[in-house]
MARFI-278027 format. One line per field, with one value per residue (C-alpha): z, y, x; residue number from 1; residue in one letter. Coordinates in steps of 0.5 Angstrom, whole numbers. Layout:
MARFI-278027
Z = (Z;...)
Y = (Y;...)
X = (X;...)
num = (NUM;...)
residu = (A;...)
This chain:
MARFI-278027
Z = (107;113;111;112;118;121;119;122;129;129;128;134;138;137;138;143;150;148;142;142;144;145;151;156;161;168;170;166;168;175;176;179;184;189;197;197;190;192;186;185;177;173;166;160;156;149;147;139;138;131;129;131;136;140;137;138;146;147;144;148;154;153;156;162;164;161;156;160;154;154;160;159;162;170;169;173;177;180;180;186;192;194;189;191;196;202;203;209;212;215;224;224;220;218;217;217;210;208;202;198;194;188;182;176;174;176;170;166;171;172;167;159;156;157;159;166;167;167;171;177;176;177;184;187;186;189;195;196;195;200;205;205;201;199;195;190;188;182;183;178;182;177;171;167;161;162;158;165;169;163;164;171;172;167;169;176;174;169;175;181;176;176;171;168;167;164;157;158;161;157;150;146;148;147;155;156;151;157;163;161;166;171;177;179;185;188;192;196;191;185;186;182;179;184;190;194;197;199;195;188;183;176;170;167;161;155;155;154;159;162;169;171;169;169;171;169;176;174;176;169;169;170;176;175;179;181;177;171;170;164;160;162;168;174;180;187;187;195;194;199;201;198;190;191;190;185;177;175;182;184;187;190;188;194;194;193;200;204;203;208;212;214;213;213;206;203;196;192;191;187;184;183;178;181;177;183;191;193;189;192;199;197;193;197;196;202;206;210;207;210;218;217;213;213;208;207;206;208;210;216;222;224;223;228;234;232;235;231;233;231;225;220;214;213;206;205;200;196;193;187;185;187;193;196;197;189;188;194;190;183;186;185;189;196;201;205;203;208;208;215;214;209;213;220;220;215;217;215;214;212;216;216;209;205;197;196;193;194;188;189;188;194;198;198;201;206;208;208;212;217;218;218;226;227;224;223;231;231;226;228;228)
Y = (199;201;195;191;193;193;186;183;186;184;177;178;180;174;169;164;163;156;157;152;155;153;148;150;145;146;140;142;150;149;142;143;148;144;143;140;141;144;148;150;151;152;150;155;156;157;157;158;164;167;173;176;174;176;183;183;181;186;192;190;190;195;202;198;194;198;196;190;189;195;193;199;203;199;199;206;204;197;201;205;201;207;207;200;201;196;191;191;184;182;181;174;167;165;157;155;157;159;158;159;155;159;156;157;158;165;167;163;164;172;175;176;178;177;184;183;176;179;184;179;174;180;183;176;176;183;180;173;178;183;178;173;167;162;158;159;153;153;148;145;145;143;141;149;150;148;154;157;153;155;162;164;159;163;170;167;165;171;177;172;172;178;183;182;174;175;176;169;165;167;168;173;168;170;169;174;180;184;184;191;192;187;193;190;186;190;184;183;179;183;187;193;194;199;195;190;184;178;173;173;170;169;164;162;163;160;160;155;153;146;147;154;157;165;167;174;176;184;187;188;184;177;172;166;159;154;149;147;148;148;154;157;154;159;159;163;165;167;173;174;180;182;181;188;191;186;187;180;177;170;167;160;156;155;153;158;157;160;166;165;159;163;171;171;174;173;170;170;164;158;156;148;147;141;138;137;140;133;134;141;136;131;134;139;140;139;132;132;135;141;141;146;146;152;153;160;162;166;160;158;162;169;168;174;169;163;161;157;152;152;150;149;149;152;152;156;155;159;157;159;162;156;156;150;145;145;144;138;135;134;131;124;123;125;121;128;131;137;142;140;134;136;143;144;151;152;159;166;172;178;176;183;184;187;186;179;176;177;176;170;176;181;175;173;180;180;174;174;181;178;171;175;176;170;166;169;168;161;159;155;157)
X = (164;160;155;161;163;155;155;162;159;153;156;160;155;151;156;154;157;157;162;169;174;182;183;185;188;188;192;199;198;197;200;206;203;200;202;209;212;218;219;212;212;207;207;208;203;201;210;208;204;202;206;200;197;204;203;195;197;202;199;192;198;202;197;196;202;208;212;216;221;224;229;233;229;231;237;240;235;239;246;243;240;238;232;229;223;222;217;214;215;209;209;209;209;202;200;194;189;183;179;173;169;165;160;161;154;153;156;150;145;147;151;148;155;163;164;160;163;170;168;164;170;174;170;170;179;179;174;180;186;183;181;188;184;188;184;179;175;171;166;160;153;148;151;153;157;163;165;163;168;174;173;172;179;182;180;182;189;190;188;192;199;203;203;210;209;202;206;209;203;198;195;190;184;176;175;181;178;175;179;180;175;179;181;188;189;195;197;204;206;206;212;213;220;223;221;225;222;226;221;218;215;218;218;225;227;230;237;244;246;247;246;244;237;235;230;225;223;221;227;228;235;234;236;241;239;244;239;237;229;224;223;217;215;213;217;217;224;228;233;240;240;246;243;240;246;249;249;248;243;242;237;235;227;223;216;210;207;215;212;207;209;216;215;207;207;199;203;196;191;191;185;182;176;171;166;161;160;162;169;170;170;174;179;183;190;192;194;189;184;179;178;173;167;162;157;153;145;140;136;142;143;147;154;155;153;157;163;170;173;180;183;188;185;178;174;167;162;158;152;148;142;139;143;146;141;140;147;147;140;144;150;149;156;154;150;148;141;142;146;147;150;156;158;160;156;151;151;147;153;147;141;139;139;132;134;130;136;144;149;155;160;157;156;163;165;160;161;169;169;163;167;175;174;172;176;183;184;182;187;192;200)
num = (1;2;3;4;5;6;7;8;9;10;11;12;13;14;15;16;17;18;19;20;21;22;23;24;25;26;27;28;29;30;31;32;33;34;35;36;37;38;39;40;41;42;43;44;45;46;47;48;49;50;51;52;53;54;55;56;57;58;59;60;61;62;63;64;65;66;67;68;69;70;71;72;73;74;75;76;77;78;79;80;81;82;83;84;85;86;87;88;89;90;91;92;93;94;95;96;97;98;99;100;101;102;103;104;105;106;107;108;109;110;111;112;113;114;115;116;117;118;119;120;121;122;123;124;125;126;127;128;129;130;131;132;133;134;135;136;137;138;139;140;141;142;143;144;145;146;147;148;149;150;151;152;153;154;155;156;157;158;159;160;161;162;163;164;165;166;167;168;169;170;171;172;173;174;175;176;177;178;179;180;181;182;183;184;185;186;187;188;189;190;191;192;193;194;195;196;197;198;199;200;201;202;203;204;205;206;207;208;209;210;211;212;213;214;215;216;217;218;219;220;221;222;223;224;225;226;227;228;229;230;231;232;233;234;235;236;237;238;239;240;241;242;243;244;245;246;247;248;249;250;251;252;253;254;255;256;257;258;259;260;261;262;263;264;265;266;267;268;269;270;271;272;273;274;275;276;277;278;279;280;281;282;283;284;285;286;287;288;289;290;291;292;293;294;295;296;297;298;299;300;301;302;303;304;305;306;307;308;309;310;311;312;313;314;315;316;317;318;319;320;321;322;323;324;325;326;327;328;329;330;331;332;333;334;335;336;337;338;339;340;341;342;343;344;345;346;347;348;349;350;351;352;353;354;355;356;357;358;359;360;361;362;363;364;365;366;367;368;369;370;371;372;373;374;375;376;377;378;379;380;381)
residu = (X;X;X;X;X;X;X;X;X;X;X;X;X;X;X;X;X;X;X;X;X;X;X;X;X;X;X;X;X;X;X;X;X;X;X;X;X;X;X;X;X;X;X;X;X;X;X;X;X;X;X;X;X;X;X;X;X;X;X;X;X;X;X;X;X;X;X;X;X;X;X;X;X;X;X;X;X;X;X;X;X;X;X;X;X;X;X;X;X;X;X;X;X;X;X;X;X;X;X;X;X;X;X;X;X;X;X;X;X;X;X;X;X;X;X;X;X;X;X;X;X;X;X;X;X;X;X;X;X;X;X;X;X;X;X;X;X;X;X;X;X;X;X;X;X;X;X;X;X;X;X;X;X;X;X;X;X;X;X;X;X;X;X;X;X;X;X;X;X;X;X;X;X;X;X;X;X;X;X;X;X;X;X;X;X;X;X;X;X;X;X;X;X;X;X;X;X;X;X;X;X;X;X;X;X;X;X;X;X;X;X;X;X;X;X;X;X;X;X;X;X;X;X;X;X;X;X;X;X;X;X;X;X;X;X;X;X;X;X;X;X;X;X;X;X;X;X;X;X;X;X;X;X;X;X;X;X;X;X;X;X;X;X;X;X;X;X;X;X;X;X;X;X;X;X;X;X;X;X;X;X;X;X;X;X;X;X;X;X;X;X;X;X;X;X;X;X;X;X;X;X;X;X;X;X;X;X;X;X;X;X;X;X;X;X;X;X;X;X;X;X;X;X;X;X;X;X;X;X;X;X;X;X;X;X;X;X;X;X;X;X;X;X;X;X;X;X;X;X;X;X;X;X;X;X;X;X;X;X;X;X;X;X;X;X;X;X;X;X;X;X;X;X;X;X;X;X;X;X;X;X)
């Protein structure tokens, strides 16, 4: 017996990064949460689940999440309004962006095992998070594994989606086995049961219905919209305030970006995969593009002197272990052949620094917390 088990565990242990695994399409999962779709939904994943796979996820979130089908247990606490705790609404409307660019190579390059590839996937979404990104861009800088570029787009979107709809948008996956490891975000957006926000995130249900859809929103009653919508999809809910106090709420869709346009919420980040630095540029989002371009390395100059112009929507980029230059050297797309003439700023936010090398994830932190003075004055209200 004991034989057995060694041998089944050293199997495990010698599979390879490079394994097949299920697909995992990014265009259906955040198609529809894109600048201007005033729905914002994203699409269901993996609807027919095995038995077991179903049992497997729940007991694998069960300790850290708390059992969300039980809704029995929230049901007092709705009767009382009392019992709700209010958000604290932030000063003023924010409508300009920030966003970040990370290559997928450092989990290659940097990490020997799954366990500390969720972890370093795991330090850059608490970096974002922390710092009101509002976009993270997982690009391809010299040809990686694409199971690099999978995983940390599934880790991102895993750790940006709120507790009580993970059940719903995910499956048991081999990328997703070690995010017990994941420190929780504690963004505004993933609201606890008791506490009250005129905002939230939900995923409609599957009921009969023609022309209303419900909504699980983690109050653990759901929310009826006047609209019909497909089951599954993921949807930004506004609530009146009168739905605290009432037993059957409603609520009204609204696009994702309301939160932070009309009551300055920071509502988490979306995250877009990009095959090469010049798709990083040119693919963005939003209509007219990025207005401000700063990359980051040791060979630029000290951030701590610079002065930003204004902005709307500003994107940094992170290079990896080979830094920029290799990743503008093997993007065949680009005319550039100098960080200089891609970037509006090419700058170096530790120029102080004594270790020889500094990780993808620590510069991320460091750079986000030299340039969030810097930047946050100069975006355009």
């Amino acid at each position: 017996m004991f034989a057995d088990k060694t041998r089944s565990t050293n199997a495990y242990k010698k599979q390879k990064f490079s394994d097949n695994s299920e697909g995992y399409n990014e265009s259906d999962f955040n198609k529809k949460r894109k600048h201007g779709d005033p729905s914002y939904a994203r699409n269901k994943l993996n609807a027919n689940w095995q038995k077991e796979d179903r049992h497997g996820f729940n007991q694998w979130n069960y300790n850290s999440q708390g059992n969300f089908r039980d809704k029995s247990t929230f049901k007092s606490k709705r009767q009382n309004q009392e019992n709700f705790v209010d958000v604290p609404r932030p000063g003023k409307p924010r409508k300009y962006t920030i966003s970040i660019a990370v290559p997928a190579t450092i989990l290659e390059d940097t990490c020997i095992k799954d366990e500390l590839r969720t972890y370093v996937v795991g330090q850059i979404a608490r970096a974002a998070n922390i710092y009101s990104i509002d976009e993270i861009v997982v690009y391809n800088d010299r040809n990686c594994n694409k199971d690099c570029l999978e995983m940390m787009r599934m880790l991102l979107e895993y750790q940006e989606c709120p507790q009580y709809l993970r059940k719903y948008l995910f499956q048991f996956h081999r990328y997703l086995r070690r995010v017990g490891v994941l420190n929780a975000l504690n963004s505004p957006h993933h609201l606890l049961s008791n506490q009250w926000c005129e905002y939230r995130e939900g995923v409609v249900l599957e009921r009969d219905s023609k022309s209303t859809s419900y909504v699980d929103i983690g109050l653990g009653v759901d929310v009826s919209i006047n609209q019909k919508l497909e089951p599954g999809l993921r949807v930004t809910l506004k609530l009146p305030p009168e739905a605290r106090t009432l037993q059957k709420p409603c609520g009204v869709v609204v696009s994702a970006d309301e939160p932070r346009l009309e009551a300055g919420y920071y509502w988490g980040y979306t995250v877009r995969v990009a095959n090469s630095l010049s798709e990083v540029v040119a693919g963005s989002r939003f209509p007219d593009g990025y207005d401000l371009l700063i990359g980051t390395s040791d060979k630029g100059d000290d951030a701590r002197k610079m002065e930003y112009p204004t902005f709307s929507h500003a994107l940094i980029v992170f290079g990896g272990v080979e830094g920029l230059e290799a990743a503008i050297v093997s993007d065949d797309k680009l005319e550039a052949s100098e960080p200089l003439h891609l970037f509006d700023y090419y700058n170096n936010t530790c120029p102080l620094q004594q270790s020889r090398t500094i990780r993808t994830e620590e510069a991320v932190l460091i750079s986000l917390c030299i340039l969030q003075d810097k930047l946050v004055p100069k975006g355009m209200q």
